[in-house]
Structure formats: structure tokens, C-alpha cells
N, C-alpha and C positions, 0 to 999 in steps of 0.2 A: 618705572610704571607710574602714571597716574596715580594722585592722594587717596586713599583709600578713604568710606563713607562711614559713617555711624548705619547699624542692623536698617534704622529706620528712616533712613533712605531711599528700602529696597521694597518696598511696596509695587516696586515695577512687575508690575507687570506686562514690564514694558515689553519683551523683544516677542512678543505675539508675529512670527510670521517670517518671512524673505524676504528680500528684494536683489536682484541682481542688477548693480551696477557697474561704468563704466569708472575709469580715475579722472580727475579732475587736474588742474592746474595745483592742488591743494598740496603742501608739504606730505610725502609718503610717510614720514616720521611721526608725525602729528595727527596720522588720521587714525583713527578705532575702528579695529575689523571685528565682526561676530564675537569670532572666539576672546578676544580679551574682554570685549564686555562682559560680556557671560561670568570670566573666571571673576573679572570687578567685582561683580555684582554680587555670587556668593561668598567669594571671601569676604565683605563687606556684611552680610548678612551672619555671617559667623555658625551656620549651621552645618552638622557633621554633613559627609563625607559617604557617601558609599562608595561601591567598586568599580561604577562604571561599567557592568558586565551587560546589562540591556541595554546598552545604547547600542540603535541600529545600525547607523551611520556610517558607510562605509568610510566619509572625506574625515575624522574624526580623528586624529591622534590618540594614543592610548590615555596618555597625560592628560587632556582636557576630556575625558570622555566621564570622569567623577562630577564634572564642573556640569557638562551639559545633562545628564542624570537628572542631579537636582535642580537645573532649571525646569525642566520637564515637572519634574513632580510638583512645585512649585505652581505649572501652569503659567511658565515665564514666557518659552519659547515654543517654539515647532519647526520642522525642518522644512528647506525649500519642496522637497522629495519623500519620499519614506526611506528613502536609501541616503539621500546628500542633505548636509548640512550649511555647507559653505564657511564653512570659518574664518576663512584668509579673506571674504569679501568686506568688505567698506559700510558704513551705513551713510545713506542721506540726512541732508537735515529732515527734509520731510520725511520720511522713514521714520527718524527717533522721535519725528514730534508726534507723529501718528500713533504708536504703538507706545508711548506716553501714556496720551488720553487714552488708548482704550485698556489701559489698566489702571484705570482711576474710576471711584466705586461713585460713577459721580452720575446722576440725571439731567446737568443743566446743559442746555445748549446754546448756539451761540450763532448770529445771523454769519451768513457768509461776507457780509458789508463789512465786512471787522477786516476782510484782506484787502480791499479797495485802497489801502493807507498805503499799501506797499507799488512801487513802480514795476516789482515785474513778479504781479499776484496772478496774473496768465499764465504763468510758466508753473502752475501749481496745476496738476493731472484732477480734469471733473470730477473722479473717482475719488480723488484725497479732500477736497477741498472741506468739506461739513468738519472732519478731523482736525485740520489745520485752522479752521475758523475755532474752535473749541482749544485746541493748543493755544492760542494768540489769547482768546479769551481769559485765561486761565493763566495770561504770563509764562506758560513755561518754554516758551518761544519767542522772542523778542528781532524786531529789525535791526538794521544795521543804519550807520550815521547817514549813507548815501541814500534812504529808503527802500534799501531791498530786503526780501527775505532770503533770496536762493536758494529755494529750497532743491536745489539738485545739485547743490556744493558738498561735499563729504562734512560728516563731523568732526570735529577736532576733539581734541583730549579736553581742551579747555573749554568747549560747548557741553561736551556732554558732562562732562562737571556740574556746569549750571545748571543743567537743564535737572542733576539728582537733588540736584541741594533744592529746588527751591520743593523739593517733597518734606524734608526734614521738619520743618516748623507744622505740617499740618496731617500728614500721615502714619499709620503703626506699618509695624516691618510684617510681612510676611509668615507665617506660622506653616514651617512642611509636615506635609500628615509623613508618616512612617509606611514604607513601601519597600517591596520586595517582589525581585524575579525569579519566577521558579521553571527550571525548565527538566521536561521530562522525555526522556528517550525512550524509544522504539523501535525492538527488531519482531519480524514476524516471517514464517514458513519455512525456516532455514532447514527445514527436512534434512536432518544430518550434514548438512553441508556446512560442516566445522573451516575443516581445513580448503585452502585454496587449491582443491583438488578433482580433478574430474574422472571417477572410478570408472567410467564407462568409455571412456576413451583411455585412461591409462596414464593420464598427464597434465601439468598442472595447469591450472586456469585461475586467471585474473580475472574473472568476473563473476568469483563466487565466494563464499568462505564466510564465517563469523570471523575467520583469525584475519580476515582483511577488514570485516564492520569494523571490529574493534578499536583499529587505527581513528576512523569516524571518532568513534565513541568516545577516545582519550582525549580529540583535539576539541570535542563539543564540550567536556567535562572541563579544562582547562580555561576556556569561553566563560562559563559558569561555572562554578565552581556547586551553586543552590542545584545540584541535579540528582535526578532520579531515574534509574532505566528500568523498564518491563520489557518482556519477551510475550506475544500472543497466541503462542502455541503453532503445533505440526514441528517439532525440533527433533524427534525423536527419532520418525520412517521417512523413509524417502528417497536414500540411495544403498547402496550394499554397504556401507556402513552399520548403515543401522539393521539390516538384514543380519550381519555378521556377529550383532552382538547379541540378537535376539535367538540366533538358532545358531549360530557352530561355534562362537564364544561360550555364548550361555553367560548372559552376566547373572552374579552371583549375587546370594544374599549378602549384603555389606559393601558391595562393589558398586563403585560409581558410574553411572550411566557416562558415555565420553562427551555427551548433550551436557549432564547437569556440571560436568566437572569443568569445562570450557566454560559453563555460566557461573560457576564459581569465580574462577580467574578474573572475570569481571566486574562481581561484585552487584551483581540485581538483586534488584529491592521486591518483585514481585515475578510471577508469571500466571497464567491459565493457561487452559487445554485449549486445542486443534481437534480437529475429528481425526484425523490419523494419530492422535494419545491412544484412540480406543481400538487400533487395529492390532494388536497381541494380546488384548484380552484385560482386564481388570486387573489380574497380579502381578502382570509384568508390568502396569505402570505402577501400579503400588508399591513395586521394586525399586523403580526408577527413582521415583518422586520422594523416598523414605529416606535418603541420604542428602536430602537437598537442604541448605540452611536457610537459603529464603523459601518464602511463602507459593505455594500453588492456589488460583483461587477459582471458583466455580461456582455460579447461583444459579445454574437451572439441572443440572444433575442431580435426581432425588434415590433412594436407596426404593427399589420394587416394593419391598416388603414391609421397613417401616414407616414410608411415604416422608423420611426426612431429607433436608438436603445431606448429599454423599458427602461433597468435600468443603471446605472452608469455604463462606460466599464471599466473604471479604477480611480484608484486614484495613488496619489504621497505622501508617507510618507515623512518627514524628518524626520530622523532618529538620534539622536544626540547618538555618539559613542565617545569611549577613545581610542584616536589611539595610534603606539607606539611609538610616543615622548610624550606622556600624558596627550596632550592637548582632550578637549573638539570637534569633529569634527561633521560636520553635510554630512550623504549620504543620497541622493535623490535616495529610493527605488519605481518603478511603479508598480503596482498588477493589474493585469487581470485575466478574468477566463472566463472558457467555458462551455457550457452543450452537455450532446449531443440532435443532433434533433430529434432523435429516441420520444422525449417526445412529439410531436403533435400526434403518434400512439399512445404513452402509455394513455396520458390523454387525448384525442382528444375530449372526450364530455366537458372538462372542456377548450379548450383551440383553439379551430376549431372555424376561424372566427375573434379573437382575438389575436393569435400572428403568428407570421414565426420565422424561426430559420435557422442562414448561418449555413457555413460549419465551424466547430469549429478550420481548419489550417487557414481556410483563415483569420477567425475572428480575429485571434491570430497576422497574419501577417500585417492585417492593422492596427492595435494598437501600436505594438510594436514601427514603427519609432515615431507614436504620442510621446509615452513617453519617448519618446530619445529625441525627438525636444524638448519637455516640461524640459529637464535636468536633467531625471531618471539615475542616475550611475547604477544601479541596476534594472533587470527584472526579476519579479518573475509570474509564470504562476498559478495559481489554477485549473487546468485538473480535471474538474469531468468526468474523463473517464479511460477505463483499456489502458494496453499497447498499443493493434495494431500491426500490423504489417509494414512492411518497402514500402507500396504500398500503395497512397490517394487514395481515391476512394473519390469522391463529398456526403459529409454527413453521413461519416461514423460513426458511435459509438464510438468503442477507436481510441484515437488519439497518445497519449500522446509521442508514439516511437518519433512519426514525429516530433510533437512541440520540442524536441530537437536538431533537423535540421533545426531549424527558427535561422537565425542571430539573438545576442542580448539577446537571451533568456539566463540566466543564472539559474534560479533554477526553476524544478517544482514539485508542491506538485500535486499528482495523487491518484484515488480511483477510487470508483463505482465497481470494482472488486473484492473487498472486500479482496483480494492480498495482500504481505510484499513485498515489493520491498528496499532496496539490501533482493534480493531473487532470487532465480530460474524463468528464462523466456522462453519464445520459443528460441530455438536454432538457428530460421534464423534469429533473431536480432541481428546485427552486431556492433562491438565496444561500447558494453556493458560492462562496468566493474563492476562488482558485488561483489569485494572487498572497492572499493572507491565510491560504487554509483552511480554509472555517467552512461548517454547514450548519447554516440557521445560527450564527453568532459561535459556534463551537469548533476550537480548533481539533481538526482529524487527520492523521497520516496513515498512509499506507505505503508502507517498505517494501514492496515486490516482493522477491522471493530469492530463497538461498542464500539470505546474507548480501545479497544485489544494493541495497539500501539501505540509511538508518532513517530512522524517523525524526524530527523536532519537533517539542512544540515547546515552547517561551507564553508562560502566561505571568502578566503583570497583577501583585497583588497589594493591596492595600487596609491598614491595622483599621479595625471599629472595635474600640475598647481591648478583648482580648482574644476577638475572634482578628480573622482573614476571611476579607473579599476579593472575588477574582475580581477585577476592572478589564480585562479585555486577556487578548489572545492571538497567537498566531500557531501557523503548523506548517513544517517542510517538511522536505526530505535530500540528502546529500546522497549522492552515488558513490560506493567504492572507485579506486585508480584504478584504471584497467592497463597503465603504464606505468605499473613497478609492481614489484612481488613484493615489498614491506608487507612484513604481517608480525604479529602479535606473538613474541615468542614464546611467554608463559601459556598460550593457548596450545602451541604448537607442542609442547613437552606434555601436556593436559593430556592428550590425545596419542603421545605419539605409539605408545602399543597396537592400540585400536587400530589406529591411521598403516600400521605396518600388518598388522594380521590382517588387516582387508584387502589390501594392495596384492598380498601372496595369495590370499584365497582366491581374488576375481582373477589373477593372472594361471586356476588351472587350465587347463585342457580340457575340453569335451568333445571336440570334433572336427572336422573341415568344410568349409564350405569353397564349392568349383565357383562362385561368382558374387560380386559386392551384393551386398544385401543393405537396403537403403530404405528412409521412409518418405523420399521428397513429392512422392506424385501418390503418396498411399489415400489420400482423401479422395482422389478422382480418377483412378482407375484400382483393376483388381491388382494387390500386390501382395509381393511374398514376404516382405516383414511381417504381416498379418496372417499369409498363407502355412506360414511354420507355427504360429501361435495354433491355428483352429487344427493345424495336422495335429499337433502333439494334445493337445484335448479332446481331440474323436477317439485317438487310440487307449489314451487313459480312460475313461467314460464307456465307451464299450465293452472294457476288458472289467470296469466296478460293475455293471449292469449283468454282466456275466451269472447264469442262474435265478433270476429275479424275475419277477413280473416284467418287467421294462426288457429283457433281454431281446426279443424277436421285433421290437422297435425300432426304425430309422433312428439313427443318430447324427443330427448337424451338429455344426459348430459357429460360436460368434465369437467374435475378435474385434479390436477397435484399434485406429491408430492414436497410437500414446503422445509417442512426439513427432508433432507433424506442426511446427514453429506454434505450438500452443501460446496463448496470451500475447502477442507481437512479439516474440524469442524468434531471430531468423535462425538460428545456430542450434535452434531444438529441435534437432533431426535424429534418426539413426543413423549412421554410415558404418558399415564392417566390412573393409576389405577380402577380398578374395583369400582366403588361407587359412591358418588355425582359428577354431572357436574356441574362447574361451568363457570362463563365466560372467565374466564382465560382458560379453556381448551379449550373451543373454538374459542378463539384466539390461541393459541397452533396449533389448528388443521389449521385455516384459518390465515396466517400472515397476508394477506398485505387489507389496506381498500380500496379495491376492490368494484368496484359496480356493480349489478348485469345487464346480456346481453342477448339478445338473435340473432341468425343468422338463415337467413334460404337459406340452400344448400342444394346442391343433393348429392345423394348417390357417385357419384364417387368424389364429393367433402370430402365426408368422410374419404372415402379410402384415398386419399392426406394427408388430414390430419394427421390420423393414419401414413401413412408414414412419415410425419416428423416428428410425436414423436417418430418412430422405429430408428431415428437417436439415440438414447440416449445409445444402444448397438455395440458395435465394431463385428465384423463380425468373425465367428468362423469356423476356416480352420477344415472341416474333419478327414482331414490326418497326423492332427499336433496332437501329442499324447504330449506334453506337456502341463500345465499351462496355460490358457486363459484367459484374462481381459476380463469379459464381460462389465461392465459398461467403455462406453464412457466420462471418466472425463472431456472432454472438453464440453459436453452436458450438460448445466443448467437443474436441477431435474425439475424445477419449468416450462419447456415446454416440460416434457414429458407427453403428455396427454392422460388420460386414458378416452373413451370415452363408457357409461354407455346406453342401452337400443339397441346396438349392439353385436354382439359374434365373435370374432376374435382370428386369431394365430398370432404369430411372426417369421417367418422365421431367425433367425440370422445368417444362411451359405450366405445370400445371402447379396451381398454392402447395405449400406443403398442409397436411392437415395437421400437425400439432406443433407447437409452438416449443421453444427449448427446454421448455418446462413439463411439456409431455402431456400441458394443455389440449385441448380439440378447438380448432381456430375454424378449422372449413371442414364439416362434417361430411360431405360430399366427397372430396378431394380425392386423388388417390396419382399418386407418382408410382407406386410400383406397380408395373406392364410384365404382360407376359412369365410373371409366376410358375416355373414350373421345377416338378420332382419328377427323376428319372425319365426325364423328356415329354412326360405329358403336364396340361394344366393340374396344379396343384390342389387338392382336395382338400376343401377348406373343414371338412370334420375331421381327413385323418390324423393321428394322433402321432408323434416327432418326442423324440428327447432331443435337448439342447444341451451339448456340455458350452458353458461359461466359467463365470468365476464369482463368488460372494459375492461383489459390490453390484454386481446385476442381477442377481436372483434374490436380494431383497430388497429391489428396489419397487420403485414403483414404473418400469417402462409400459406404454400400450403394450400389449400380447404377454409379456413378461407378467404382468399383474393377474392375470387369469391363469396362471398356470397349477394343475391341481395337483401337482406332486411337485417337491422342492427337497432333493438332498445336496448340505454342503459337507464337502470330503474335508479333511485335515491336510490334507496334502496341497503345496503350493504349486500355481500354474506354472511359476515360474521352474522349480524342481519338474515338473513333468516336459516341460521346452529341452532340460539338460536332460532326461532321461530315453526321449526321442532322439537327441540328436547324440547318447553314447548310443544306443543302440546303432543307428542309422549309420553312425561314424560318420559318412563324407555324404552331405546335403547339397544337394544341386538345387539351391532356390528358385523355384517358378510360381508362378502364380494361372492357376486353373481355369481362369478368366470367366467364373460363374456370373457374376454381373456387369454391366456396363448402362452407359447411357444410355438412353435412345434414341435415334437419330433425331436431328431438329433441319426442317428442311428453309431452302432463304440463307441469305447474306448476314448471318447473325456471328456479331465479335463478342466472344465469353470468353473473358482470361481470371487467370487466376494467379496466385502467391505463393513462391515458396521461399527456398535459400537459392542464391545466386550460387551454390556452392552445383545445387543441380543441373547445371547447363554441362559439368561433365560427364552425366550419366546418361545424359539425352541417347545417345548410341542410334542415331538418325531413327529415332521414334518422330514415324508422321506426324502423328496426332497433336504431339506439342512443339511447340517453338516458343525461344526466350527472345521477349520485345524489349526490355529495357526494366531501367529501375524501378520498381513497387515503393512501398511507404515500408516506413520505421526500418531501412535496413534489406527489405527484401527483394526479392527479382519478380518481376511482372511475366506469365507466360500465357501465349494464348491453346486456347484449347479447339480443335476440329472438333464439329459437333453432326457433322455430317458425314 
């Protein structure tokens, strides 16, 4: 190697930037690429040594990656890329003489007349020349005996010698601030989906699990070693698992949730709630949560009664990190999280009376200074909420755009959406970067769902005195392998009691069914995945009304398709073969532990209704003879309801009148035609019981919301599905075909999306036919509309 410099020498600031060149005539031996300068430079300069764990760089060897670290920090270099560095490339002389001067703390300049000396001062690029006149100025570039400079000769070992040295008589060495990467992990919504397991089908699957995050987790942590993971809640319900432990297990006082003992194995530093925390009731998370040794944390949950906050709003890690001078350093990281308030409608029987819930900005804003006065370097948010949009609204559901607009916030881990975020957002979200992650300067991830994703985010910090500033930020996310079954063995042993009494409970017996029972065409026409949900709650709901005022009352039924490729999942279908039911299918059919409701409204309360679930279709122009999206992908499957012991059309020419929020968009509007109870028009005073299920009878739907009687039973829909179908024993699935479209007449092409999986149940159904491939994975079908 090249003679090594005295500290003060190294006032370079020199390698400010790239340049890709070609090789020269020059000795390959004798020329300096990137990377050796670089290592020159700070071994010369004598400053410790960090890890080299933030460098981006993919082209970067592990070895030189300490070296370019603290150039970086230094403010020596930058990469050609955000990903390449180039190390193995060559430097020009004009390159070094450029990136010279502009690390020299100097204001003098110098005419361009100063290269006119040289015979081939032309062959210096318009763009360089001011640099190059200043290099020549200043000596630290010199011609050669024949009058050239050439500047597009490579350097040699013995040029760029010269060109350090002639710093030593007049410049101080460089001073590196102290710096550190701190990178923090992210899973969210893994709704029981521990294990790489699919209870609903019976068999295992690669594209789901914590015990495959986890793999993620170990190789991110190994990367950085400075990390920290949080969980953002729904970990608890979600598939028969967690049904299993909550009602035929029964977890016990002292007994570990198989959520938190899997989040043991891994060693999390923090979590908060999900709105499905609160679907068992207040004790049974305070079961869960009582045995957990990291933190739960919560700022908008307040106690009914003494208006305090319920659960911990925040905590303060100290965080012991390897900064880059190598010392041992401690950052004070604060963690907060939110829920949305939406959860007093969703679970109001379990939580009416006993808690309130603020607005999830505001909650976030009055924490934030706490843990800045408390001496947090670092805020990190837990948003169990989706995007949002750029406008508060007092208690809205997603927030998370916003909490990016909070001073102070530096990272936040986001879900409920069940979304990848860096990913595709609505387009009116502004200063969104969705190569670096960030909204409004702050990095944000969103991990999908079920363990699908982990989250990253890498923020770069820097010492003032004795605090830590963040200096910038970025946020991913990595997808689980869906080609290999490694998974996480200590998770797997976590779990494995659990994981096997669930497997035996969903595989009993309750019935037969004579024909597949599927959910691929359930959004647009009447089907019987939905048809056996509203049968098995007319008969339950009639037989509780039994005696009561309500008794001599019509009884409908509403039902919704659950999985119907919800969030772009083409594979989130039901399919049940022909043959034994068990209860896995019937969790298949019913996801969520739901309990059973009933409401009693009037007929034009109906009609409302039916109108907001007619939002689920985008409105279909006549006169457009192109390609139609009829399915509303912004419409959750799971509130489009299909309501059963009525007979109805769908107009789709005409707007929907309420927006997916249940908003009123076109007050006029009206898609549902032809309304009728027991074959005449529907009498919009007479008065209907509706069996549903809790999460819609406190909610806020049109029609649903005027309803003047509201009982929720203790009993699950989904227990009343199995108790229909022991009765019934052997179910010949049909569907009644109480609604349908209504004709649209013209040459109109309206297709829709499902699974490619469904072109084998087609069973020469007119109506549809499969044209080709859709987006994200799914099949494109058209639909007869005449």
C-alpha cells in the first residue's frame, strides 16, 4: 500500500461524489480505485472504527464497509447510487482535483485563464472547468513537462500522494461527530397466525406465520445488531387458534397466551392493542397481557369511570447501541401507540360503560412532549391504524398520514389495513416517498398481515452533547420465503400444545355437505357461502324472539362475504369440497368470533341499508363500451351485505349514495329496485327483526343506525353455523337467489376479479366467463349484464 498521511492531511473532503470511468493506458497496479482511498484516508486520519452495519451499499464488501461508514459521517463521500458505491472504480485526475477544492473551506476563486497554459485544457468537461481552474490555482494540481494536464488519465498512487501532502502545511484534520444506527422492527395483524399454518384448509402454508417472520427478524438483527422490535397489535383473534384458547381451552390464570409466549421467544421490546385485543372482553386481555414481560402500551384508552388513561401510554427504553467511534452508547427510545375508537361500535357489548377512547392525533400529541421532557432521543409511534387521509376529522379510524405531521415523531410502525407500505397509497397523500419510506420526512412501515411481512426501519442518529438526534430515516419491508418451510424452532415448541389441540378441534365433524361450497363469485351474485351463514341466524333469532314482543315479527337475515380476495389476497377464498364438514370449515365460512344480534327497523330502514352495501360496486356508464371495474376495491367485502328473506335488484348505472364510510355522497341516488317482502313492494313503515352479528349492530351502517331495539346474545354466529349444520346433518348448499342485478341494456363490458382458482367451478354458468389474467395475481372475469 501507499505511505500512509499524518491525521492532518485528511481534511478531504475530498471524495464528495462519483464518477464512472473507463481504464486508461495507465499501469493497473499504480492506479487508486474508490475503495482504497477511502480505507487511506481514514487510517490516516486515525479515528475509531464503527461496525459498518448502516452502510447501504450493496457493491461494498463487508471489510471496507467500517471504512466507508466513517467517511460518510465525516461528509467525505457519497455513493454513485443509493444502493452502489463503486469501489473497484478508478479516479480521474480531474475527479481528484475537483473533489479536492470542494473540500477545502476556502472562498477564493480563480479565472478559468489559469488552464489556457495547458495544451489540452479542452479536454477538461465545461461542467468541471471553474473546479479545475481553483485546483491549478491553489497548486494542488500541477502540469506535466510536455504541457498537459490530462485530466482524464487515472491517478496514480504517486499523484494522489501529492496532491494529500500539499494539505499538511496549511490544514486541521477532520473532527467525526459520534454517530449511530438504530434500526427498529415491525410486525403487525398476525391475528394468531403463529405457526406456518392454515387451520381452515387443514395444511400448511408458506405465506403466513410469525415462526417464518421470525427467520426475517434474526437476519435483520444480525445486519444490526443496535435493534429493537415492536408488535402493533390484533395478535390475539383471528383464526381458530385463538378461538381455541379463548373458549374450549380456556386459558388460565397464569397461562401464557401462545401470542405472548411466541413474542417471548423473540425477545420484543414493546407492543400495543389492535381493535381485535378488545374482542373477548377486558379480562381476557388482562389475562393475556399479565404474563407478558415486555411492555403493552396504549394512550387513548381511558378508564369510564375515573377518566384516567387504562393502560400504560408509554414507555422509555434505554437502548444500549455501538456507536461509530465503538464505544458502548445508551439512546433513550419512547414508544406509544394508538387504537382506533371505532372499537366502542365494534365491541360495544363488551366495552359500553367501561371504557372511552380520545382521538388517536390528539392522544399521540399529548404524549409526545411527555417523552421528550422524560429524555426520549427517539419517538416511535405504534398506529394501529391504516393510512388516512391528509384531513382530521375528531375520531377517525386511520390516522397514521397525520401522526407523521406530529413534531418529534420519528418512526412509525402502522397496520389494521392489512397494507405494505413502502407501497402504493392514495395519490392525494403528499410528500410521500415510497422509495425511502417516509411520509412527510418520517419513516413508516406497514407489514401486511399474518406474519406476511416484517417491517424496517434504519434511522441514522447523531450525539449533541448527551442527548441523540435523529439526522434522517428510512422504512421497508421484507416478505417472508414462500419457497421453503424454515421456520423458527423455539416458536414452534412455544406453541406446540396450542398448535395441536387446534388442529384436533377444527378437524371434528359436524356435517356433510352434497356440493363445494365456495366464496369466488359471492360479491356478485346470490351465493351459498353466505346463504348458510343468514340460514343458521334466522333459525337461532327466531327461536330467542320466541315469546317476546318481537315474536310475531318477520325475521331477515344479513351476512357478508368475509373472504372474497379481501386487500389483493387472490388465495383469500373459501373453497370446501364436497363431503364431511368439519369445524374448520366452518370457521372458513365464518372468520371473525362474532356474536350473535338482533335489530329491529323498518322497511325503509332496509332499503338504506341494502344501499350501503350497494356501495361495494363502482357505477357502470352505458355508453362506455370499454372494460368496467365493477367491484369497488376500496369497499371491504366484509360490509357488503347480503340481506336474506327480502328480494331485491342492484341498479349499478346509477351513483352509489354512500360512500365506504357510510357517508351520504348522492342524496337522491338509489341502486336498490324493485324491493320486495313476500312478493309485494316493501312497506317502508313495516317493522323486520334483522338477525346479524355484534360488529353490525353497533355499528354505525345507514338503516342499522336507526334501529330502535338492539339485543346482542352471548352466543357465537359462528357456534350457531355448527349447530344448524348438526342439526341439518347433510346441507345441500343453494342459494335462493333473492337479489340480483338489474338488467343493463347496450353493449356494455363489466368484468370483475377473483381467483384463477375459480374458472373450475364456473360449471357452464352463463353469466360469467374467464378472459384472462387481472392484477396482483388474480383472474379477470366478465360478467353478463343483460
Amino acid at each position: 500500500m501507499w505511505k500512509k498521511l499524518s491525521a492532518s492531511a485528511l481534511t478531504l473532503s475530498l471524495l464528495a461524489g462519483g464518477l464512472a470511468v473507463m481504464p486508461t493506458a495507465a499501469a493497473e497496479n499504480d492506479q487508486i480505485t474508490r475503495g482504497e482511498y477511502v480505507k487511506e484516508v481514514i487510517d490516516a486520519l486515525g479515528v475509531p472504527l464503527g461496525t459498518g452495519q448502516s452502510v447501504k451499499f450493496k457493491d461494498v464488501p463487508d471489510s471496507l464497509k467500517p471504512y466507508i461508514e466513517k467517511a460518510i459521517e465525516l461528509k467525505l463521500i457519497k455513493g454513485k447510487t443509493e444502493t452502489e458505491f463503486a469501489p473497484n472504480e478508478k479516479l480521474t485526475r480531474s475527479h481528484a482535483a475537483m473533489i479536492a477544492v470542494r473540500g477545502l473551506d476556502t472562498d477564493e476563486t480563480f479565472s478559468e485563464k489559469v488552464l489556457d497554459q495547458y495544451k489540452d485544457s479542452s479536454k477538461i468537461a465545461q461542467g468541471d472547468r471553474a473546479d479545475m481552474a481553483k485546483a491549478v490555482g491553489l497548486s494542488l494540481v500541477t502540469g506535466f513537462d510536455d504541457g498537459t494536464i490530462r485530466p482524464k488519465d487515472f491517478v496514480t498512487k504517486a499523484q494522489a500522494e501529492k496532491i494529500l501532502e500539499r494539505f499538511l502545511a496549511e490544514y486541521s484534520p477532520v473532527v467525526a461527530n459520534t454517530t449511530a444506527s438504530l434500526r427498529i422492527l415491525g410486525t403487525t395483524d398476525i391475528h394468531t397466525n403463529i405457526m406456518n399454518y392454515d387451520y381452515y384448509k387443514d395444511t400448511q402454508s408458506n405465506s403466513l406465520g410469525l415462526a417464518k417472520t421470525a427467520i426475517l427478524i434474526d437476519d435483520a438483527r444480525k445486519e444490526n445488531p443496535n435493534t429493537l422490535l415492536f408488535d402493533n397489535g390484533d395478535t390475539i383473534q383471528g383464526t381458530p387458534l385463538g378461538s381455541y384458547v379463548q373458549a374450549v381451552q380456556k386459558l388460565k390464570d397464569g397461562e401464557m397466551h401462545p401470542s405472548v409466549a411466541a413474542m417471548e421467544v423473540l425477545n420484543y421490546d414493546a407492543a400495543t392493542f389492535g381493535n381485535h385485543e378488545f374482542n373477548y372482553g377486558l379480562d381476557f386481555l388482562d389475562e393475556v397481557t399479565d404474563d407478558a414481560t415486555f411492555p403493552f402500551v396504549n394512550a387513548n384508552v381511558r378508564d369510564a369511570a375515573t377518566k384516567a388513561l387504562k393502560y400504560t401510554p408509554y414507555v422509555l427504553i434505554d437502548k444500549e447501541v455501538v456507536d461509530s467511534q465503538g464505544n458502548t452508547s445508551t439512546i433513550s427510545v419512547g414508544v406509544t401507540g394508538v387504537v382506533p375508537p371505532q372499537i366502542l361500535k365494534w365491541d360495544k357489548s363488551n366495552l359500553e360503560g367501561k371504557v372511552t377512547v380520545d382521538d388517536s392525533v390528539e392522544a399521540v400529541k399529548a404524549v409526545v412532549p411527555q417523552m421528550k421532557e422524560e429524555g426520549a432521543d427517539v419517538i416511535v409511534v405504534l398506529s394501529h391504524s391504516g393510512m388516512g387521509d391528509a384531513t382530521h376529522e375528531t375520531g377517525e379510524e386511520d390516522v397514521s398520514y397525520l401522526l407523521s405531521k406530529i413534531n418529534d415523531v420519528d418512526a412509525i410502525i402502522t397496520g389494521h389495513a392489512h397494507g405494505v407500505f413502502p407501497g402504493k397509497v392514495d395519490e392525494s397523500l403528499t410528500n410521500v416517498d415510497e422509495t425511502q419510506g417516509t411520509m412527510n420526512g418520517v419513516p413508516v412501515v406497514m407489514a401486511g398481515k399474518f406474519g406476511s411481512h416484517l417491517g424496517v426501519i434504519d434511522l441514522q442518529l447523531e450525539k449533541k452533547g448527551d442527548d441523540w438526534d435523529v439526522t434522517s430515516g428510512t422504512g421497508a419491508v421484507r416478505e417472508i420465503s414462500k419457497d421453503n418451510v424454515e421456520v423458527n424452532k423455539e416458536i414452534v415448541e412455544s406453541v406446540k400444545s396450542a398448535h395441536e389441540g387446534t388442529i384436533k378441534y377444527v378437524r371434528q365433524a359436524v356435517g356433510t355437505t352434497t356440493a363445494t361450497i365456495h366464496s369466488y363469485f359471492s360479491q356478485i351474485q346470490d351465493d351459498p357461502s353466505i346463504q348458510i351463514v343468514t340460514n343458521a341466524q334466522t333459525i337461532y333469532v327466531k327461536n330467542k324472539i320466541k315469546g317476546t314482543q318481537y315474536e310475531n315479527l318477520p325475521v331477515l337475515s344479513a351476512g357478508a362475504p368475509f373472504k372474497a380476495g379481501t386487500r389483493s389476497d387472490a388465495d383469500y377464498y373459501t373453497y370446501i369440497p364436497a363431503g364431511e364438514l368439519a369445524i374448520k370449515n366452518v370457521a372458513d365460512l365464518y372468520l371473525y368470533d362474532n356474536t350473535l344480534s338482533m335489530l329491529k327497523v323498518t322497511g325503509a330502514d332496509v332499503k338504506e341499508w341494502l344501499e350501503m352495501s350497494a356501495g361495494q360496486f363502482n357505477q357502470i356508464n352505458v355508453s362506455n363500451k370499454e372494460e368496467q371495474q365493477l367491484i369497488n376495491t376500496d369497499f371491504r367485502s366484509y360490509n357488503y351485505d347480503v340481506i336474506d328473506g327480502v328480494t331485491y335488484e342492484i341498479d349499478v348505472t346509477q351513483p352509489a349514495k354512500y360512500d365506504p364510510s357510510g357517508k351520504l355522497v348522492n342524496e337522491g341516488a338509489s341502486r336498490i329496485v324493485n324491493l320486495q317482502y313476500n312478493g309485494q313492494p316493501i312497506d317502508l313503515a313495516q317493522e323486520f327483526i334483522v338477525a346479524t352479528n355484534n360488529y353490525r349492530a353497533n355499528g354505525t351502517f345507514p338503516g342499522v343506525r336507526n334501529a330502535t331495539a338492539v339485543e346482542i346474545y352471548p352466543d357465537e354466529n359462528r357456534q350457531a353455523i355448527i349447530d344448524y349444520i348438526l342439526d341439518e346433518k347433510t346441507i345441500d348448499p343453494s342459494a335462493d337467489g333473492n337479489w340480483k342485478f338489474a338488467p343493463i341494456s347496450g353493449d356494455v363490458k363489466v368484468v370483475f376479479e377473483s381467483s384463477k382458482k375459480a374458472v373450475k367451478v364456473l360449471d357452464g354458468n352463463k353469466s360469467i366467463e374467464y378472459i384472462g389474467e387481472g392484477t396482483d395475481g388474480f383472474g379477470k372475469y366478465s360478467l353478463k349484464m343483460n
